[in-house]
C-alpha positions as CSV (number, residue, x, y, z in Angstrom):
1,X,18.9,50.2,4.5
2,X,21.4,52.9,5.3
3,X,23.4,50.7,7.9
4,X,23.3,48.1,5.2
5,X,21.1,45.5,6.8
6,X,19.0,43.7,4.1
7,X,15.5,42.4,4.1
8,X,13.1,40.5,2.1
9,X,9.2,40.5,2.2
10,X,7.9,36.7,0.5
11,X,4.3,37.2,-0.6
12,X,2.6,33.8,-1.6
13,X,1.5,33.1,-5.8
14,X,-2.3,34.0,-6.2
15,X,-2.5,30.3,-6.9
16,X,-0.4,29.0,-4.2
17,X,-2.5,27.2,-1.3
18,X,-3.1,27.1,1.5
19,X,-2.0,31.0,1.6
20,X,-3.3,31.7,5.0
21,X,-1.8,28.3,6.8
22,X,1.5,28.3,4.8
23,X,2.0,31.6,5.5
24,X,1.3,30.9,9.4
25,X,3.2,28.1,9.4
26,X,6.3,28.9,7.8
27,X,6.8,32.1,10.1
28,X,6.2,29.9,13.2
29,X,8.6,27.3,11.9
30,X,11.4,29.6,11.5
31,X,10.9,31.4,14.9
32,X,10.7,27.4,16.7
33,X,13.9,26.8,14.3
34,X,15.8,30.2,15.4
35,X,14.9,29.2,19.3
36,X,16.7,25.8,18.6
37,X,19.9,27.7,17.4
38,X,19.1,26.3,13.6
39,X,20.2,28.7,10.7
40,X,17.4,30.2,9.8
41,X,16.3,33.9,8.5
42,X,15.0,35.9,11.4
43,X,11.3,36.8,10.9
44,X,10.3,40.6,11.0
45,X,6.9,40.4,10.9
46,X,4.0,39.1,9.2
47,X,0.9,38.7,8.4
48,X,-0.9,35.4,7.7
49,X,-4.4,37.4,6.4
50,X,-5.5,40.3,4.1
51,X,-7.1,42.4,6.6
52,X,-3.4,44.6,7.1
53,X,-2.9,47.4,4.9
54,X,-1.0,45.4,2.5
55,X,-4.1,43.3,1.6
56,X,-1.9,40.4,1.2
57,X,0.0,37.7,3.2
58,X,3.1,38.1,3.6
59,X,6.3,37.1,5.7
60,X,9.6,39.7,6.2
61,X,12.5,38.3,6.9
62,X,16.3,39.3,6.6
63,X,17.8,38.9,4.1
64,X,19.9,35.5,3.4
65,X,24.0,35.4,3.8
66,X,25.4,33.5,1.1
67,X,25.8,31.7,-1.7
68,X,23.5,29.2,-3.2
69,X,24.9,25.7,-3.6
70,X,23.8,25.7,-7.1
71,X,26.1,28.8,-8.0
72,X,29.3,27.5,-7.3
73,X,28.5,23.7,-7.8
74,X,31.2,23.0,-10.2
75,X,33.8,25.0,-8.4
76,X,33.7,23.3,-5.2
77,X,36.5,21.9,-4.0
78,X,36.4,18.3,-2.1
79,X,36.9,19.9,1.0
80,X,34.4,22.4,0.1
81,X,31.9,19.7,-0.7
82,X,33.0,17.6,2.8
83,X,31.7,20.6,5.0
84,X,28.9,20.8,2.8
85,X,28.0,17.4,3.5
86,X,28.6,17.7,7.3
87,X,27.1,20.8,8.1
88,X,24.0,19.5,6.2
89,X,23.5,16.4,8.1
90,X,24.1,18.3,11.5
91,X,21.0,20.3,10.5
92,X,19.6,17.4,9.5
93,X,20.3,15.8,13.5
94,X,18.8,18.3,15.2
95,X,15.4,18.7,12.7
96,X,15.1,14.4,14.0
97,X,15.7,14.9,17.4
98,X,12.8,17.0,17.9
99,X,10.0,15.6,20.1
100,X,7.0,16.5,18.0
101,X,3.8,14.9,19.5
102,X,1.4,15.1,16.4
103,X,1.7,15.0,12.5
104,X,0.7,18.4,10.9
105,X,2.4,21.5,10.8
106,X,3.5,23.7,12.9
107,X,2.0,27.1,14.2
108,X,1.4,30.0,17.0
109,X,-0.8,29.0,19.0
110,X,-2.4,32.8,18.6
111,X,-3.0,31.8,14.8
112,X,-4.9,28.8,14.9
113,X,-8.7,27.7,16.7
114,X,-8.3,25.4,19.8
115,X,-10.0,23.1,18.5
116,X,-7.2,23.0,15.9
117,X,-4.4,22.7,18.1
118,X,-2.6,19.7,19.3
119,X,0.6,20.1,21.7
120,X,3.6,21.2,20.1
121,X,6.1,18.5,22.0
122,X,5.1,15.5,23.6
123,X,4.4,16.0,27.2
124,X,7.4,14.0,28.7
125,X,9.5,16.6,26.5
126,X,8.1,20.2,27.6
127,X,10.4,20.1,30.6
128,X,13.4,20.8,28.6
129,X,15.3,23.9,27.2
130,X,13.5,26.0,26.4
131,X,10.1,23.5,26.7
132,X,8.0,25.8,28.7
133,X,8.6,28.8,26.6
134,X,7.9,26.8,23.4
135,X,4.8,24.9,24.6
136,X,3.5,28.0,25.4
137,X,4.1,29.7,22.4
138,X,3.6,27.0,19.4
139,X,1.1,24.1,18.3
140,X,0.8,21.4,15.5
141,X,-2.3,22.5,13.4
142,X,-3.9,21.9,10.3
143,X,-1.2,20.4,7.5
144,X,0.4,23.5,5.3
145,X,0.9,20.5,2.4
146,X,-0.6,22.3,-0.8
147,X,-2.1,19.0,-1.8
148,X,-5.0,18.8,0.7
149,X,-6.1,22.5,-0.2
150,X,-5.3,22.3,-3.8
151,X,-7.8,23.6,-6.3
152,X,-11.6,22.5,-5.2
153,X,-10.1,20.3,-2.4
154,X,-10.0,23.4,-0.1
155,X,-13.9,22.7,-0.2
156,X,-14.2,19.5,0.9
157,X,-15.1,18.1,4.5
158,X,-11.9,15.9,5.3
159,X,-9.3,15.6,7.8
160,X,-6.5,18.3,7.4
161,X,-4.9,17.2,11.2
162,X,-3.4,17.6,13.3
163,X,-3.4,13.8,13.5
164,X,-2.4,12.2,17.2
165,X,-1.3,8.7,15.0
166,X,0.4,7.8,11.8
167,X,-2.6,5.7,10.4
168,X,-5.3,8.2,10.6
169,X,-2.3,10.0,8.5
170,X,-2.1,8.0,6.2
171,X,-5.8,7.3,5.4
172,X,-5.9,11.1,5.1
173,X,-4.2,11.1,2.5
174,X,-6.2,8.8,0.1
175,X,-9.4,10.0,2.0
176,X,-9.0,13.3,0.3
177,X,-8.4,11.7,-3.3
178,X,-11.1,9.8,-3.4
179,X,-13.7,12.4,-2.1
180,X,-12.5,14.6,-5.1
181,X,-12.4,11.7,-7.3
182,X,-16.4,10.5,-6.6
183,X,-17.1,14.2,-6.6
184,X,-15.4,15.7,-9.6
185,X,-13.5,12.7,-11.2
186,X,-14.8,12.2,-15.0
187,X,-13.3,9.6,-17.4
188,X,-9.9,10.6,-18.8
189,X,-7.8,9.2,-21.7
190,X,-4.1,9.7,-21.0
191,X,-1.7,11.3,-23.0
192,X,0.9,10.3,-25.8
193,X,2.4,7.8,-25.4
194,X,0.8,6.2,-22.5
195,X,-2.5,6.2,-24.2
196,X,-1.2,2.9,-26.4
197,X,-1.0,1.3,-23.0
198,X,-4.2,2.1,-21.6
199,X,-6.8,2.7,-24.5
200,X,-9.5,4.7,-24.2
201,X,-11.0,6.9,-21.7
202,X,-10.4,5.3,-18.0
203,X,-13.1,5.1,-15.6
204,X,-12.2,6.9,-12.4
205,X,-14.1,3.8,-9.9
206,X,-11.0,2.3,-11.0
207,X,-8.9,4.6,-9.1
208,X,-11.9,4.5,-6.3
209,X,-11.1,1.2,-6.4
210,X,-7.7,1.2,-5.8
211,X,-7.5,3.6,-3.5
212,X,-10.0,1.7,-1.3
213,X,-7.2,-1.0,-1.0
214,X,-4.9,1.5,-0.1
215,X,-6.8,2.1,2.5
216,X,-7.4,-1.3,4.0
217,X,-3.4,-1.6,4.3
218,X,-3.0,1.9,6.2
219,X,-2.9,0.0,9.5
220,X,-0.1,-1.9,8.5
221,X,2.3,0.5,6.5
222,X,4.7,1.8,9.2
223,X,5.9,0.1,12.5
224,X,3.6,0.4,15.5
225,X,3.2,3.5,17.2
226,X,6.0,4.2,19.6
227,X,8.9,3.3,17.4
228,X,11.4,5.4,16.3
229,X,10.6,5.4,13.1
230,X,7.1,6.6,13.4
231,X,8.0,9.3,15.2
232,X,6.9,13.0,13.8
233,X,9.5,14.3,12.1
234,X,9.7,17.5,11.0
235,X,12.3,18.0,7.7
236,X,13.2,20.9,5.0
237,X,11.3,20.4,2.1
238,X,14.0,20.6,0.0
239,X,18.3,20.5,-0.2
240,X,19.3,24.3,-0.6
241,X,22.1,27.0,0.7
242,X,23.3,26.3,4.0
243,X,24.9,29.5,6.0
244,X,20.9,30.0,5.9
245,X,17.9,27.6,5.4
246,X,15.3,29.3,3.3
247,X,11.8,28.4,1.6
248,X,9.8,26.8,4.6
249,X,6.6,27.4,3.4
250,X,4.4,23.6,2.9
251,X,7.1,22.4,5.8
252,X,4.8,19.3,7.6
253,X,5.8,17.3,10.3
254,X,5.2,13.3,9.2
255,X,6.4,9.7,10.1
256,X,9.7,9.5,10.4
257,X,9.9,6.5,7.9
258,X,8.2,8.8,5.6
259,X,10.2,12.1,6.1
260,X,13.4,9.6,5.7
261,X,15.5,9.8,2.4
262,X,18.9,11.4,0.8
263,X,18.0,15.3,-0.2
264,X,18.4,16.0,-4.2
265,X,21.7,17.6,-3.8
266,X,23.4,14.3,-2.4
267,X,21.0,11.8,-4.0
268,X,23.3,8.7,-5.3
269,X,23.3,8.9,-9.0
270,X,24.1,5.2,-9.4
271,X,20.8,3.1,-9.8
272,X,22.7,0.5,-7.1
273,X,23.9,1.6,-3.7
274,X,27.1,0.9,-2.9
275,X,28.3,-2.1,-0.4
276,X,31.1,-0.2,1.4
277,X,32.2,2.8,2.4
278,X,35.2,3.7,-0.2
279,X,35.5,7.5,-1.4
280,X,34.6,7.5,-5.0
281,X,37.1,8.1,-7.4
282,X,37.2,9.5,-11.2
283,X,37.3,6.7,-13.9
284,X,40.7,5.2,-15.0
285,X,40.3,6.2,-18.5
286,X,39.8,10.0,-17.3
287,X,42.8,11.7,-18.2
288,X,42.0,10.0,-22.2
289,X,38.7,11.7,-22.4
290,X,37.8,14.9,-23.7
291,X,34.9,17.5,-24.2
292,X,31.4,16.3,-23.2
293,X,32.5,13.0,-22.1
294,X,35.0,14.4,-19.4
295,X,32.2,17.0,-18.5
296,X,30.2,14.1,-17.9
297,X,32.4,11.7,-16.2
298,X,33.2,15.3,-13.7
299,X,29.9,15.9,-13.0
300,X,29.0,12.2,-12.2
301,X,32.5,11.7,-9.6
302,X,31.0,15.3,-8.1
303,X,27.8,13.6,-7.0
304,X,29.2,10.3,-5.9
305,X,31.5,12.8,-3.9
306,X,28.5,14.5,-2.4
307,X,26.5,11.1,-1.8
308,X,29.4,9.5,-0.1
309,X,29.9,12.1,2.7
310,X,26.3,12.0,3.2
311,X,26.3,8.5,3.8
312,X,28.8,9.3,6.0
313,X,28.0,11.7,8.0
314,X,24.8,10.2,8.7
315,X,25.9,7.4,10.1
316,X,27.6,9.4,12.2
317,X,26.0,12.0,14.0
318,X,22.1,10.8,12.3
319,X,21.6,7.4,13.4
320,X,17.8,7.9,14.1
321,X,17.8,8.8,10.1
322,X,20.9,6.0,9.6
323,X,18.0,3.3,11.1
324,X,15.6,4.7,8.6
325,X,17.3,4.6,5.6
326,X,18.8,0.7,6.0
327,X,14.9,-0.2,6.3
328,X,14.9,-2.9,3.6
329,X,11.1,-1.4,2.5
330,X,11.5,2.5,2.6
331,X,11.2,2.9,-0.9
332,X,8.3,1.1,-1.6
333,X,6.5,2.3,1.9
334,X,7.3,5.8,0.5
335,X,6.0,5.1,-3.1
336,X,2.5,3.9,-2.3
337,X,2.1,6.8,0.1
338,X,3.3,9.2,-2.0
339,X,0.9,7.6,-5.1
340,X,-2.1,7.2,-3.1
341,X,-1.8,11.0,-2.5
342,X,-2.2,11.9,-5.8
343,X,-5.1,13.1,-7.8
344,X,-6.7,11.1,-10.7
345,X,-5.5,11.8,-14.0
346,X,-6.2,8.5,-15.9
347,X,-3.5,6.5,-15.0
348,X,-3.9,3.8,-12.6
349,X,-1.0,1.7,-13.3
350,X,1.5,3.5,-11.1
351,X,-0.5,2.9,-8.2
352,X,-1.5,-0.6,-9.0
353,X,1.9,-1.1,-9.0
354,X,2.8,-0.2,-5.8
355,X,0.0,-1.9,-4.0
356,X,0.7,-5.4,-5.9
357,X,4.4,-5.1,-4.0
358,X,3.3,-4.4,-0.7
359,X,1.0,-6.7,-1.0
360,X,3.8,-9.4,-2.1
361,X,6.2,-8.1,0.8
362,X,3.1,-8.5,3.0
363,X,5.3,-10.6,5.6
364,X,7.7,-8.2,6.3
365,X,5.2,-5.3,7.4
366,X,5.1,-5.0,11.2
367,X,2.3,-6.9,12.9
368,X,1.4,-8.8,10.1
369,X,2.1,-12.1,11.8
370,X,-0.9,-14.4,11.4
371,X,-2.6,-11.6,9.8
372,X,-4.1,-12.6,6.1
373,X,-3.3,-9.5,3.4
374,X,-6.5,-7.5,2.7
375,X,-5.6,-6.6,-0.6
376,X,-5.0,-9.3,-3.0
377,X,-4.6,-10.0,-6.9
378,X,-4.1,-13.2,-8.7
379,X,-1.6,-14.2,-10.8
380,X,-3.3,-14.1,-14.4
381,X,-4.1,-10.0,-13.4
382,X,-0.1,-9.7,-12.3
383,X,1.2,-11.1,-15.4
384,X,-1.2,-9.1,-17.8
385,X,0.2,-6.1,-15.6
386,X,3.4,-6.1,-15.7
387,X,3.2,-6.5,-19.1
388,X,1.3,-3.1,-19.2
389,X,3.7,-1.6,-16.4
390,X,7.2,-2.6,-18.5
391,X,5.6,-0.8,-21.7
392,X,4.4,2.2,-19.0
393,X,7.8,2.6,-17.7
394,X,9.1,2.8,-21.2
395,X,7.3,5.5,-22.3
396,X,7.9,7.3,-19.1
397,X,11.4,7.3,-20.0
398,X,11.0,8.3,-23.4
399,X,8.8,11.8,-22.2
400,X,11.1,12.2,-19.6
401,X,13.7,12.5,-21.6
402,X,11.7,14.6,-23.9
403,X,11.2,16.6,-20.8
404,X,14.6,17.2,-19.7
405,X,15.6,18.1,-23.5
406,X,13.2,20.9,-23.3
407,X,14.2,22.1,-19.8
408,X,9.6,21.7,-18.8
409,X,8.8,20.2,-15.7
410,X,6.5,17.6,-15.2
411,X,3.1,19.8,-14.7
412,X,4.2,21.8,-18.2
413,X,6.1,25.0,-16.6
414,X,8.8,26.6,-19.2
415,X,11.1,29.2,-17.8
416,X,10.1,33.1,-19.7
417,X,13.5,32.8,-21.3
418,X,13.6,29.2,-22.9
419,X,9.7,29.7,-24.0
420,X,10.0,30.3,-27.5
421,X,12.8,27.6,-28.3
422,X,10.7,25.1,-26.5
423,X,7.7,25.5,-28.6
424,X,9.7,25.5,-31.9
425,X,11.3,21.9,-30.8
426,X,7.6,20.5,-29.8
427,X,6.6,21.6,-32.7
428,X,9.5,19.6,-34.8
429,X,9.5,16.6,-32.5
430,X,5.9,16.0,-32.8
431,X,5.9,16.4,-36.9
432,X,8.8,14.0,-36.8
433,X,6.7,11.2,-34.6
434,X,3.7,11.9,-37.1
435,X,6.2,11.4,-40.3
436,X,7.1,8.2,-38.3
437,X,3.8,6.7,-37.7
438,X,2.5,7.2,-41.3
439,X,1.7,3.5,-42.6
440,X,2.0,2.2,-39.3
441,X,-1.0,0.0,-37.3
442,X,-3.4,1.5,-39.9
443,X,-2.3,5.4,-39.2
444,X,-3.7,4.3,-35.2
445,X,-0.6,6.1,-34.2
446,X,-1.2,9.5,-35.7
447,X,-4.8,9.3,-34.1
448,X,-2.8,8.8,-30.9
449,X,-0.5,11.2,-31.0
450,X,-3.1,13.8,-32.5
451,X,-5.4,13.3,-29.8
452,X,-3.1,13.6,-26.5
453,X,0.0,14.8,-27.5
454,X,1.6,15.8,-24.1
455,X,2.4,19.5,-24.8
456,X,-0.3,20.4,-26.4
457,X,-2.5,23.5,-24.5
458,X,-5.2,21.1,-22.1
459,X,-8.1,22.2,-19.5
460,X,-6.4,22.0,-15.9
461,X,-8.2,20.1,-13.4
462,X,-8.4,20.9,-9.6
């Protein structure tokens, strides 16, 4: 524009879902964000539907100030990085201390069926700044999370919230899995190298299965309701720029144990956490290294830098997130969650996994006291597991690191630009492992890697 004011216009991917409620939701989100002082784009205008005259969705916004954290990464200077840190977990305070009183996402009210709407704040809240104006204006709706509208999902008859507790939340989330699973599950055989683990084409009632003893542990999974940490938290989706928090769309407002967790930009990059509170420093050797090593060894002290003020920080101004993060079974709460929610592919050992430990830390769940586990597995099944898992985990390692090599994310995308390199590498490395398996376990190898190697072209299913 002539006064030099900038704007953008975000219109959603033809396959990105739910178009109409992400769209919705992520323009209500940033208004209820901008009304709470948070550093947000402002909205414009938008349009949630393809009845305007732009027959699409589509959200304007100004234009972020700024530069993106990724851009000047390596250049930051320790001070640079400290008000990084703080200003993030500031943001961070204020996204938990608000007093959502459902889990979904959230919306106008002028966007979404009554019958779809639950309060916005809890009732002993809408007294407060700004609580009248807000209560009027927004509602939690239906969940914006791609994965319960993904593909033919957006067809079946489950619950998409809002949800008034964390349970009927959770069985959601495997309710929706296994619908899709009984109706359009078929037998799979996994991919190289994980089909030498499990052999065969795999039966999707075993993910049924599995997924049914998910569900008989939903009751038990997070504290009761009322506790701090099961309170709906709403939470960026991801770590980005922070003069201005962009990309809102999918935001969902969740358990607090399970919106809980250290952003990707100040994840600790050690596999241990450390037991005090000492500022990280660069190795003693460093002034003796040189080339890729010292790159390395910089890199690694910049993330231990960015993890540390996080940690402190939060247990500074974020104790509400402080309290979830110490909770000795976060992870694992997180994991089965997170793996019930996922659609079936073949592989049933990551979830089996993840239900035989919360059935072992059975004790330690809340209100479990005199309270026999309903999920159980004996100990000759465990043992021939985690014999499977150890080789599982293995050969995760080994394609992720095939993965990172060739810059491809996990569901196969390859940027335009590193395309063509890509595919001549795949095309070596998978000649080289068939070179490698000839004479081997009577050439079973080749049929293995011939039959599901893991970049090879395959039929999507939704």
């Amino acid at each position: 524009m002539e006064d030099g004011f900038q704007a953008i216009a975000k219109m959603p991917y033809r396959v990105a879902l739910p178009k109409y409620y992400a769209t919705a939701s992520e323009a209500a989100t940033l208004e209820l964000l901008r009304m709470k002082s948070m550093p947000v784009p402002k909205v414009l205008g938008y349009s949630a539907s393809t009845d305007k005259p732009a027959g699409v969705e589509y959200i304007i916004m100004e234009k972020a100030q700024g530069v993106q954290v990724k851009e000047q990464w390596v250049s930051m200077t320790k001070q640079q990085r400290h008000k990084l840190a703080s200003s993030f977990v500031e943001i961070e305070k204020t996204l938990f201390s608000l007093p959502f009183s459902s889990i979904g996402s959230v919306h106008f009210k002028s966007d979404i069926p009554a019958e779809l709407q639950a309060p916005l704040q809890a009732v002993s809240c809408q007294g407060q700044e700004h609580g009248q104006d807000i209560s009027d204006k927004f509602c939690i709706g239906p969940i914006a999370d791609y994965m319960f509208w993904y593909g033919k999902r957006a067809g079946l008859d489950i619950s998409r919230g809002p949800w008034n507790d964390s349970t009927s939340y959770l069985r959601s989330i495997a309710d929706k899995e296994m619908k899709w699973t009984q109706q359009y599950g078929k037998p799979l055989e996994l991919r190289f190298p994980h089909n030498d683990v499990l052999t065969g084409k795999q039966s999707p009632d075993r993910y049924v299965d599995l997924l049914s003893k998910y569900l008989a542990l939903t009751p038990y999974l997070l504290p009761r309701e009322g506790s701090e940490l099961n309170s709906p938290t709403l939470r960026h989706p991801a770590s980005c720029e922070i003069t201005r928090l962009i990309d809102w769309q999918h935001t969902i407002i969740q358990p607090s144990l399970l919106a809980a967790g250290y952003p990707r930009a100040f994840e600790n990059p050690d596999t241990d956490e450390p037991l005090d509170l000492k500022e990280p420093t660069l190795p003693p050797e460093y002034d003796s290294l040189e080339g890729d090593e010292k790159a390395e060894a910089d890199e690694l002290y910049r993330r231990m830098l960015m993890f540390h003020y996080y940690r402190i920080y939060t247990g500074v101004f974020n104790k509400l997130h402080l309290h979830a993060l110490r909770d000795p079974l976060l992870n694992p709460r997180k994991h089965l969650v997170d793996r019930a929610g996922r659609q079936w592919s073949g592989n049933t050992i990551t979830l089996k996994g993840a239900l035989i430990r919360m059935a072992d830390y059975w004790d330690q769940l809340p209100e479990t006291k005199g309270i026999e586990c309903p999920v159980k597995f004996n100990i000759s099944e465990i043992n021939e597991f985690l014999k499977q898992e150890e080789m599982w985990l293995c050969f995760n390692a080994v394609v992720n690191h095939w993965r990172d090599e060739l810059c491809i994310s996990e569901d196969g995308w390859v940027s335009d630009g590193n395309y063509e390199s890509a595919m001549k590498v795949i095309q070596g490395l998978k000649q080289d492992m068939l070179s490698k398996a000839e004479g081997d376990q009577e050439d079973i190898d080749i049929v293995l890697i011939n039959k599901g190697w893991p970049f090879d072209d395959h039929e999507e299913i939704d």
